[in-house]
matplotlib code that plots the C-alpha trace (Angstrom):
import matplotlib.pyplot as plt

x = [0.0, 1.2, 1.1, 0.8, -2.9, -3.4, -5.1, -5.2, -7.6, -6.9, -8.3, -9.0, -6.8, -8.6, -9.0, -10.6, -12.9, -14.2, -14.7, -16.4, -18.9, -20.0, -20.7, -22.3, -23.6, -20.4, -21.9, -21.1, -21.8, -23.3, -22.8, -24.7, -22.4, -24.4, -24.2, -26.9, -27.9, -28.3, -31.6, -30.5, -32.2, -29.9, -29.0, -26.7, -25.9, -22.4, -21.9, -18.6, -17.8, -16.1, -14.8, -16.9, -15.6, -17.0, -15.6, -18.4, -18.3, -21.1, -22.0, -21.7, -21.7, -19.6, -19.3, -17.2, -17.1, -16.6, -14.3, -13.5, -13.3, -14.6, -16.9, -20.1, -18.8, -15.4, -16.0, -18.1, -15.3, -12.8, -14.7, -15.7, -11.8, -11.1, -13.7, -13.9, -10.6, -9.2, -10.8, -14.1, -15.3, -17.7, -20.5, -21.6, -24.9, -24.6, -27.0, -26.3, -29.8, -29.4, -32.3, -32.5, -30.8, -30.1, -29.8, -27.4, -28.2, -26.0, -29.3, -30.7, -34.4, -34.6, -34.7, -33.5, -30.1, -27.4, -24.0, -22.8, -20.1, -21.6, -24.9, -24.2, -26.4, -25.4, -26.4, -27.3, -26.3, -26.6, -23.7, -23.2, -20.1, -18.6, -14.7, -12.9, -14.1, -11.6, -11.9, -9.5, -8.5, -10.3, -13.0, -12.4, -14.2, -16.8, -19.9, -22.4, -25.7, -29.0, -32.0, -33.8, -30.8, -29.7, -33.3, -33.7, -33.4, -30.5, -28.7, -30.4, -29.3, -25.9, -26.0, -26.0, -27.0, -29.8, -27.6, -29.8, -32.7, -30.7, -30.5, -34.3, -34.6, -32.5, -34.2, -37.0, -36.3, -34.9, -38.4, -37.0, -40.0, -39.3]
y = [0.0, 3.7, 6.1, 8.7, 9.9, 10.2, 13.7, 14.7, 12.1, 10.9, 8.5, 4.9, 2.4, 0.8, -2.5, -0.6, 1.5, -1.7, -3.0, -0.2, 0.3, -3.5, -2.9, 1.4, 3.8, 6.2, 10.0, 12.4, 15.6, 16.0, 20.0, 21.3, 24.3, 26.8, 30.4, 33.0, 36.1, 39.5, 38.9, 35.2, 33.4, 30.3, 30.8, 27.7, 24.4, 23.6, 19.6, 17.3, 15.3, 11.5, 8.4, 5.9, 2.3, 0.5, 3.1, 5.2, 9.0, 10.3, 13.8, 13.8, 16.9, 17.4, 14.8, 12.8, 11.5, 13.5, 12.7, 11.8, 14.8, 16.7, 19.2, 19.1, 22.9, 21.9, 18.9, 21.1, 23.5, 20.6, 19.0, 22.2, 22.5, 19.6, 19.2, 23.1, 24.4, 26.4, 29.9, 28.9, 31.2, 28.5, 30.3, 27.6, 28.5, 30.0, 27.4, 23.7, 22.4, 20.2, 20.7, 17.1, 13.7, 11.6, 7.9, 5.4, 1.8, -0.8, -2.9, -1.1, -0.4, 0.8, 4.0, 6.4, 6.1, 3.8, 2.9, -0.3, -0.3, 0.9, 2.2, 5.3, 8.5, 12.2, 15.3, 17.6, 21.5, 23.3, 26.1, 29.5, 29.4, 33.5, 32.7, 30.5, 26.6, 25.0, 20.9, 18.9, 15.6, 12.8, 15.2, 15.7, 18.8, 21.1, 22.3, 24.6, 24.1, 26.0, 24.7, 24.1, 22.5, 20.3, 18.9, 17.6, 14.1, 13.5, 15.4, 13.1, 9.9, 10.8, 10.9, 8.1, 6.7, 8.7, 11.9, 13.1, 12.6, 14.6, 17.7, 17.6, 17.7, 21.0, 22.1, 22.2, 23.1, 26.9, 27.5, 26.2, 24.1, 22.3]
z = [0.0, -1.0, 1.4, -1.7, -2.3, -5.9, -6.5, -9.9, -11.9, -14.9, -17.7, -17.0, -18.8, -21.6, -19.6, -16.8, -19.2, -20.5, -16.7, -15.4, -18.9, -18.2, -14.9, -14.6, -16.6, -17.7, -17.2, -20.5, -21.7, -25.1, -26.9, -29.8, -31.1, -32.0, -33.5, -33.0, -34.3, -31.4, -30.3, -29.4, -32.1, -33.8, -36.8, -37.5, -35.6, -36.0, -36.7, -37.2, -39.9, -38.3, -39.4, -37.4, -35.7, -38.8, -41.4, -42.2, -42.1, -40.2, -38.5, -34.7, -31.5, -29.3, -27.1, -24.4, -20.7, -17.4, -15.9, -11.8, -9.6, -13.2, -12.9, -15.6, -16.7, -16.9, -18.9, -21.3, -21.9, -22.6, -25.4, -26.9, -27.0, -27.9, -30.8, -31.9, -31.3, -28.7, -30.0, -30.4, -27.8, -26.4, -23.5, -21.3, -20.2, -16.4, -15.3, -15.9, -16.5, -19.5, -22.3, -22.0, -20.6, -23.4, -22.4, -24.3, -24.3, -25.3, -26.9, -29.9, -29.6, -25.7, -26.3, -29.5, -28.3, -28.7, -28.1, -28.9, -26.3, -23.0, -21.1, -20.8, -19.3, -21.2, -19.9, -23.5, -23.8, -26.5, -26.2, -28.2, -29.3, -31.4, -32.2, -34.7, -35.0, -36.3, -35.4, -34.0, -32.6, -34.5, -36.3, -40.1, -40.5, -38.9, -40.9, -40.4, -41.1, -41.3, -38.8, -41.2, -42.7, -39.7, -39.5, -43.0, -43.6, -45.8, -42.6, -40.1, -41.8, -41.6, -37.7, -35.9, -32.2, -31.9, -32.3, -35.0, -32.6, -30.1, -32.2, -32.9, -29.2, -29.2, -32.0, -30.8, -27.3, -28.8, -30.7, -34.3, -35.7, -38.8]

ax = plt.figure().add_subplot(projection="3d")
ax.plot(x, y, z, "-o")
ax.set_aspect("equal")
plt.show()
């Protein structure tokens, strides 16, 4: 036994990661990047372009775990980063209601959402973001799209796990009916 106290958390190793998503629900954060106009209304939903696990490309949000000892804010502003770029200017709303909790099940069919890997409970923000978006990490590209836009099908299909039912939630939740 160590009589050092570890007090900056990190990431799980892969092997624990795979214990602890057979086992719990993993808490994430899910960010819909938005731009608005100065009265508030959105004017375009920012979306990334991805390679999937099986190869596919597909449009995705911001999204990722919190971590231990991780604030909800905190792990907001380090996806944003991460995904949009250090100058994206991301303003995390002052209170941290989520417009919605999106629940991931490893089983298709439980509920809209779905990841393969894990069961998995995200809390769902959508953030204004003014500065430079310029992706990073694993995202090919960012692109903005209309509302109107972001709701059409051909859109929809390319987002998958229930993500493109996750931006009609926000959709609808900031008065844009489509």
């Amino acid at each position: 036994m160590s009589d050092m106290t570890e007090t900056t958390p990190g990431w799980m190793t892969s092997d624990e990661l795979d214990t602890a998503r057979a086992r719990m629900p993993i808490l994430y954060v899910d960010a819909i990047p938005v731009r608005v106009d100065d009265s508030g209304e959105v004017t375009s939903i920012g979306l990334l372009l991805r390679i999937g696990a099986d190869g596919t490309i597909n449009r995705t949000l911001v999204s990722g775990r919190v971590m231990h000892h991780e604030r909800v804010r905190d792990a907001l502003l380090r996806h944003l980063e991460k995904d949009l770029g250090p100058v994206a200017l991301p303003r995390v709303p002052a209170s941290l209601q989520p417009f919605t909790v999106a629940e991931y099940f490893p089983t298709a069919g439980i509920t809209p959402f779905h990841d393969p890997r894990q069961h998995a409970v995200s809390l769902a923000y959508i953030v204004p973001v003014s500065g430079d978006c310029r992706p990073r990490q694993d995202a090919l590209d960012l692109v903005w799209f209309s509302p109107h836009e972001a709701a059409s099908p051909a859109v929809q299909s390319e987002m998958p796990g229930g993500h493109g039912v996750l931006l009609k939630q926000a959709l609808a939740h900031v008065g844009v009916t489509y």
